[in-house]
N, C-alpha and C positions, 0 to 999 in steps of 0.2 A: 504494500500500500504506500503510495505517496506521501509527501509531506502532506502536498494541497490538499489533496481528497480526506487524510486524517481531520485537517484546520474546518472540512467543511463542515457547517455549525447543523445543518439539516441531519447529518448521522447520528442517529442514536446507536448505545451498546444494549444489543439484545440477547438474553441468555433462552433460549428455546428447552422444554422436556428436559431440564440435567437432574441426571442421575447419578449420583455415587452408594459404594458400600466400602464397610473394612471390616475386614477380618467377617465377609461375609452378609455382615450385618447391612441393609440398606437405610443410608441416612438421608439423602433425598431422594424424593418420590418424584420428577418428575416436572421442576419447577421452571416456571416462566417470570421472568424480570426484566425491565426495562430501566435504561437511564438515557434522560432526553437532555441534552444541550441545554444550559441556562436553567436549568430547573436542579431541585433541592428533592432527594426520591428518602424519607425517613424508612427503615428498617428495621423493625422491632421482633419481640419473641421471649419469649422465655429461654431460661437455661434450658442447652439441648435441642431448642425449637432446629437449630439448623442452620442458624445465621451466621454464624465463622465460618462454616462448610462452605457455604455459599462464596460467600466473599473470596476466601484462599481460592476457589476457581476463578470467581471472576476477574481478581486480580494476577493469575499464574502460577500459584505459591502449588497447588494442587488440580490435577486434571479430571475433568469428570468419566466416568464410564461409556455414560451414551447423555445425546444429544447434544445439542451446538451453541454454536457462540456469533454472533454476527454483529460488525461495525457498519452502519449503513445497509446494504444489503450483501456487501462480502463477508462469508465467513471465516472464523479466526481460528486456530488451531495456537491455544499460547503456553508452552513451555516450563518460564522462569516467569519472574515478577521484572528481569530486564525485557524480556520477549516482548510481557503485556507492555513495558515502558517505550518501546518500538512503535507497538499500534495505539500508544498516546494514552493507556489506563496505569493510573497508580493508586498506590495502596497507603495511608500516614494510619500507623497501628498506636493502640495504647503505649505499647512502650516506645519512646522514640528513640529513633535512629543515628539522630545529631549526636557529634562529637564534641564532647565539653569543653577539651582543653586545647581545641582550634578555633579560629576566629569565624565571623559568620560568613565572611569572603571563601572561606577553603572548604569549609561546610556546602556551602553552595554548590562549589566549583570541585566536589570529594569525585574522582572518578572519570572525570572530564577534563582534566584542568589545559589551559590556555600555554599555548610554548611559542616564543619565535627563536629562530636559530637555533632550537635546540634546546633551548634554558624556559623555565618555567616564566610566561608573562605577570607578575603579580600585579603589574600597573593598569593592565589590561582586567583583568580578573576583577578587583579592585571597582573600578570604573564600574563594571558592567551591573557589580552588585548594587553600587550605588545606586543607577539608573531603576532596578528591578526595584530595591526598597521603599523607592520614591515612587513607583509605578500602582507598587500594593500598599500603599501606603503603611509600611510600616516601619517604624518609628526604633530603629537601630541602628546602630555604626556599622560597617564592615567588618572596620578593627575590631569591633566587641567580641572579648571571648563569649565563648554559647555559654558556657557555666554560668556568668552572670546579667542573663536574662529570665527575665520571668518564666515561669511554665507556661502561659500564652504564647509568651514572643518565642519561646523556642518550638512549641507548633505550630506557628506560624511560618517560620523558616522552612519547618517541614513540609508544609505546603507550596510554600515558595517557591523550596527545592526541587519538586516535580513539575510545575505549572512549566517553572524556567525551561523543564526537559520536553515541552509541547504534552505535555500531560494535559488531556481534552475532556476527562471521565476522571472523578477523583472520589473515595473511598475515605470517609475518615470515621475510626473503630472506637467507639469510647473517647471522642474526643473532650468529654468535659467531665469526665471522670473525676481528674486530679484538679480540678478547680472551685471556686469558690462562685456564686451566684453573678455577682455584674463583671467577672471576670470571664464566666461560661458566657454570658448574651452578649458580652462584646466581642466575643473568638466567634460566633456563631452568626453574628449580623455581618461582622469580616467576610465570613464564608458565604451568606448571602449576597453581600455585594460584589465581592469576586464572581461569582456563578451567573448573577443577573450582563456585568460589565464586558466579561472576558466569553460569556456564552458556555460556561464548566458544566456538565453535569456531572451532580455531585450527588453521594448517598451518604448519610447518616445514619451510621448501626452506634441504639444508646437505651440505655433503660429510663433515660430523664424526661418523660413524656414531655410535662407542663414547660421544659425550655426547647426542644428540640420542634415540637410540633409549630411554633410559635413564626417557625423559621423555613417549615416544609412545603412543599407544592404537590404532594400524594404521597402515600404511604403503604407500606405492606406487613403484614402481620403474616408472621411465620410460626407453625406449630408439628411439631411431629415431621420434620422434615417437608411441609407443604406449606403453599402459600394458603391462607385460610380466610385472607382479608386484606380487599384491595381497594383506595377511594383516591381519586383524583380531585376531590372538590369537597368541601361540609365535611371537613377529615374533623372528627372528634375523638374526644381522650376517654370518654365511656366507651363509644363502641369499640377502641382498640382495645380498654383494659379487657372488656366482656368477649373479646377475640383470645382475647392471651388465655383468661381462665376458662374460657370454653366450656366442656361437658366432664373439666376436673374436679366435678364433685363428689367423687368417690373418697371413703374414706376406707382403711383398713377393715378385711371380712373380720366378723367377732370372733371369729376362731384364731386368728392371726394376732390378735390385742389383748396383751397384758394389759391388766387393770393395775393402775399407775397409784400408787399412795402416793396421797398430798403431805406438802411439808404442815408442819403445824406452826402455825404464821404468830402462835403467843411466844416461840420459840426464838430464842438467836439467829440469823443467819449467816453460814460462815462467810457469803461475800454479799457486800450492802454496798452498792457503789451510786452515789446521790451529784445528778450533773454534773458529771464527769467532762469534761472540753479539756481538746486538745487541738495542737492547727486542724486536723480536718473531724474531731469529731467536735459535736456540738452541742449534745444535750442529753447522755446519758444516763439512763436509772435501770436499776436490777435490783435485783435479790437473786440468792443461791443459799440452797439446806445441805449441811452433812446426807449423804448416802440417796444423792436424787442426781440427776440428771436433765441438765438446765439443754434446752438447743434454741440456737439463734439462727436465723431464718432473714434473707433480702437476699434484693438483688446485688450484682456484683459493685464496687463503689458505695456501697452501702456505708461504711465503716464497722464491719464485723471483722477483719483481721484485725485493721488497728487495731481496736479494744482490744483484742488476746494480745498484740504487741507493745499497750500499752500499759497492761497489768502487769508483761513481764520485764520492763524497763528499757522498751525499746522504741516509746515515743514517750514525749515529755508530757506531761500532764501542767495546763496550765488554768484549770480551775476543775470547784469543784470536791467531793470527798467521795475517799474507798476506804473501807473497813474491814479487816480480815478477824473475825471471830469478836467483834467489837473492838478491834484498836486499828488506829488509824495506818493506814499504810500506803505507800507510795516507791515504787521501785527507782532505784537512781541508775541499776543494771539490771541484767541476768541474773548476774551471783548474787546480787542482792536477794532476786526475786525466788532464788532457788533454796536461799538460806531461811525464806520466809515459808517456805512449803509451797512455792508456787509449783508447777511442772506444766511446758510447753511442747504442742507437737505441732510444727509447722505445716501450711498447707504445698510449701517448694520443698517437699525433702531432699529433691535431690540437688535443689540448689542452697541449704543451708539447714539443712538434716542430718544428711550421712557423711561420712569422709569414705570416701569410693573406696580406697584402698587398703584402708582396717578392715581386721575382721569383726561379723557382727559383734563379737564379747569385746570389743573395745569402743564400738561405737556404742555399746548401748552403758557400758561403766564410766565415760568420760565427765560427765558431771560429778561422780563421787570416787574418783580415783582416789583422794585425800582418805579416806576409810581404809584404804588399802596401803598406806605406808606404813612400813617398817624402817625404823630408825629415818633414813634419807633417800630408802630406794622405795620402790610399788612393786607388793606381791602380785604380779599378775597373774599365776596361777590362782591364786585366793579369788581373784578380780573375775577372770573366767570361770569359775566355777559358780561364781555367785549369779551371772547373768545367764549361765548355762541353766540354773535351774529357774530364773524366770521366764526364760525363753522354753523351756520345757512345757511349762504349765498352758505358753500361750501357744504352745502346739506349731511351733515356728519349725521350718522343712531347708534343705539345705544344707551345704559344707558350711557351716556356722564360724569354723575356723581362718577361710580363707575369706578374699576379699567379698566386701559386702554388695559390689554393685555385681557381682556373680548369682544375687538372689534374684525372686521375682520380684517385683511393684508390692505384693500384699507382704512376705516375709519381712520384707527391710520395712515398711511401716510395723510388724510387728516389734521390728529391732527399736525402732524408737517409741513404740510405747512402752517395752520394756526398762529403757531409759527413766523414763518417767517414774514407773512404778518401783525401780530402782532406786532412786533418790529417795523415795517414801512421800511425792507430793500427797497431800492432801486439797490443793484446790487445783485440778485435771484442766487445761484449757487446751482442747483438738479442734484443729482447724480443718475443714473438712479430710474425716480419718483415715475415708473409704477411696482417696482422687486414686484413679488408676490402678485398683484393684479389683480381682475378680470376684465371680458372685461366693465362691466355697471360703475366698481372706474375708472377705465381709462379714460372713457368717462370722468367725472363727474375732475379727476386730469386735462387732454387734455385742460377742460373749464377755468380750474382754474389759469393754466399758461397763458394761452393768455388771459385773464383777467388782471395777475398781470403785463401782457406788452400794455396792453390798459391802463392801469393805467399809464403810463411814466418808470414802472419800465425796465433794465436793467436785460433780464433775462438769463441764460446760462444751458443748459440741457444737459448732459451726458447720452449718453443713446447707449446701445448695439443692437437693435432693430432698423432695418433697416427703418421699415416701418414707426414707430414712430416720426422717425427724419425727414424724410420726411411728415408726416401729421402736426409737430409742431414747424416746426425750420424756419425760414424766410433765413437762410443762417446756410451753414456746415463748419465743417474743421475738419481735420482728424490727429489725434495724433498717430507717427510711431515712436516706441521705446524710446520714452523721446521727443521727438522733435515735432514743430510743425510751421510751414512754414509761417503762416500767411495769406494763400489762402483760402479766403469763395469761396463757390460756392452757387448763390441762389437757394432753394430748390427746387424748380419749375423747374429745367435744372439737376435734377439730376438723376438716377436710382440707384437701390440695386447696380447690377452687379458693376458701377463705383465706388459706397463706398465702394464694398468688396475689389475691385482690390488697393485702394488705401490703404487700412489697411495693406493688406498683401504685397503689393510692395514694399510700401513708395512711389512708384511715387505722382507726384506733382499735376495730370490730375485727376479729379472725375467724367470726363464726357465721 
């Protein structure tokens, strides 16, 4: 395809019937999407619905099975996420791609950059950035390193950076996630005026209905891998939510539902946390009983990692009180947080969980290796032996001795909950426990939670799976944009349909 025929503003990107499966399993059914030049296409869905699936093809990152793809009326056949960059589609992801400790000129120019004679043109380069800056109006030096711009201005770069590449079709994944309210509408009316000016079309995949819609020209509701809800005009925020929860009102068959004893509320709680604020949370409240099992429940940006990374001293708390068994408490670290009986399991284990190269009896003793000193050195036999027999109990499979990233997905999360229960925490905070394990470690995880809460422990479960929260959570609460109310619902009086409605409304009602 040409430059010209790319620049022409009449081509839309049309995705026809795509189909994907993995590992067998079929995740789209079959979908049609369009994106029209100058217009704004919002993208929604629940966890699961099938919305990154989508995207990763439509951007190149992943190929579909069957059906096509067509720019104008030629069809595309696209490789890599450079390919799609070729026929003018890019992709700005939640995490961004910009390099902090280079200027916004070499950011720009990363990949591409400008030579005469041989030698790198920075004068040139330089120049041209200026010109694009002033063009998108936005309001940064060249010179400025990217570390020290804001989270807007550095996705805006990111946008920048593709537009500059004749990027015609632009994708942006969560883009106001990590922002705060008149910082999201002014990244967002950007991207409107870009799209209306330069003729972009642009999709919006985001859980922030009330800012995103605000800014849309039609919209599609994705469920079960299917498009379920499509409007071009009179797009409202009921009928999408009432797309999203659909006919998930089912709750657990009564044969399937343990009856959940309530804490008794004349009782102490061991965690009392009263507006809790930090930079991105805003207003939280809880309670948590010895030997129950708390699950928290929103959508992604919600602020439900924080909070568990904030109880365990890994974001500052800057108002607000927590109480651990009535006395006030506040972590300044980890060790702080672990000297306190906190115990955390990350929802990246593999990016700040496991050490790949230990074996599991090292990575699951590393927080209480001090127990195992003699004199100046570490019994590590004493140490292995100690995690051999908690990793016994939790039915973990595998050369235990050799490196741990040799296990599956479910054992290595087994290795770190046995971490946990190692240390002897008493307030458990698992950030979803089950990511990327199969259905027989689930079981086998499912056991091991409600264990660590027949034990007296204090346990708290993060988890984006409907059904989960309801098979293991004794009561819910649901985390809506930083905030969170202080409302359990026992889980036994709950269905999907009410958790979804509550994620994406905020309302206060789960049932």
């Amino acid at each position: 395809m040409s430059d010209s025929s790319r620049r022409d503003s009449n081509r839309r990107y049309r995705a026809r019937d795509i189909k994907v499966s993995f590992a067998g399993v079929p995740v789209l059914h079959g979908v049609d999407f369009d994106v029209v030049p100058g217009k704004i296409h919002g993208l929604f869905g629940h966890n699961g619905a099938g919305k990154s699936t989508l995207l990763k093809i439509l951007a190149g990152v992943n190929r579909q099975d069957s059906g096509e793809l067509f720019v104008g009326d030629e069809s595309v056949s696209l490789t890599s996420p450079r390919d799609a960059l070729r026929q003018g589609i890019a992709c700005v992801y939640q995490e961004l791609r910009v390099i902090p400790g280079m200027t916004v000129w070499q950011n720009l120019f990363l990949g591409r950059e400008l030579r005469k004679n041989g030698v790198l043109d920075d004068v040139a380069m330089k120049e041209h950035t200026g010109q694009v800056l002033q063009d998108y109006k936005l309001k940064v030096q060249p010179s400025s390193l990217v570390r020290d711009l804001s989270h807007p201005a550095k996705q805006m770069l990111e946008v920048v950076a593709n537009l500059d590449r004749d990027a015609r079709f632009l994708f942006l994944d969560e883009p106001t996630t990590a922002l705060e309210g008149t910082q999201a509408e002014g990244l967002l009316q950007s991207v409107r005026q870009i799209a209306k000016e330069k003729n972009i079309g642009v999709v919006l995949v985001s859980h922030k209905l009330d800012e995103v819609l605000g800014v849309c020209d039609e919209a599609t509701v994705m469920c079960g891998g299917k498009v379920i809800y499509h409007a071009k005009s009179n797009i409202a925020k009921q009928d999408i939510i009432n797309a999203i929860v659909g006919d998930a009102g089912s709750t657990l068959n009564e044969s399937e539902r343990t009856i959940r004893k309530q804490p008794d509320a004349a009782s102490m709680p061991f965690l009392d946390v009263r507006s809790l604020c930090t930079e991105r949370l805003r207003d939280v409240s809880l309670q948590a009983w010895p030997g129950e099992v708390v699950g928290i429940y929103g959508l992604a940006g919600a602020g439900r990692t924080r909070f568990c990374r904030t109880l365990y001293g890994l974001e500052k708390v800057l108002g607000g009180q927590v109480r651990l068994q009535g006395k006030s408490y506040r972590a300044g670290s980890p060790a702080h947080a672990i000297s306190q009986g906190v115990g955390y399991l990350t929802e990246e284990r593999k990016k700040d969980g496991i050490i790949p190269l230990m074996s599991s009896f090292s990575n699951a003793t590393l927080p209480i290796l001090g127990r195992f000193r003699k004199r100046a050195l570490v019994d590590h036999n004493r140490a292995a032996q100690s995690a051999r027999q908690i990793l016994t109990q939790m039915n973990a499979r595998g050369d235990l001795r050799g490196p741990i990233k040799s296990l599956s997905g479910g054992n290595q999360q087994k290795v770190l909950l046995a971490r946990v229960v190692g240390q002897d925490a008493q307030l458990v905070l698992l950030d979803e426990p089950t990511k990327g394990v199969d259905i027989g470690a689930k079981a086998d995880i499912y056991a091991i939670i409600r264990r660590m809460a027949a034990e007296g422990r204090c346990v708290v479960v993060v988890s984006s799976e409907e059904e989960e929260l309801l098979e293991i959570a004794d009561r819910v609460l649901v985390f809506h944009r930083g905030r969170c109310n202080g409302l359990a619902v026992a889980s036994d009086e709950l269905s999907i349909a009410g958790l979804r409605k509550a994620a994406w409304s905020g309302t206060t009602s789960m049932l």
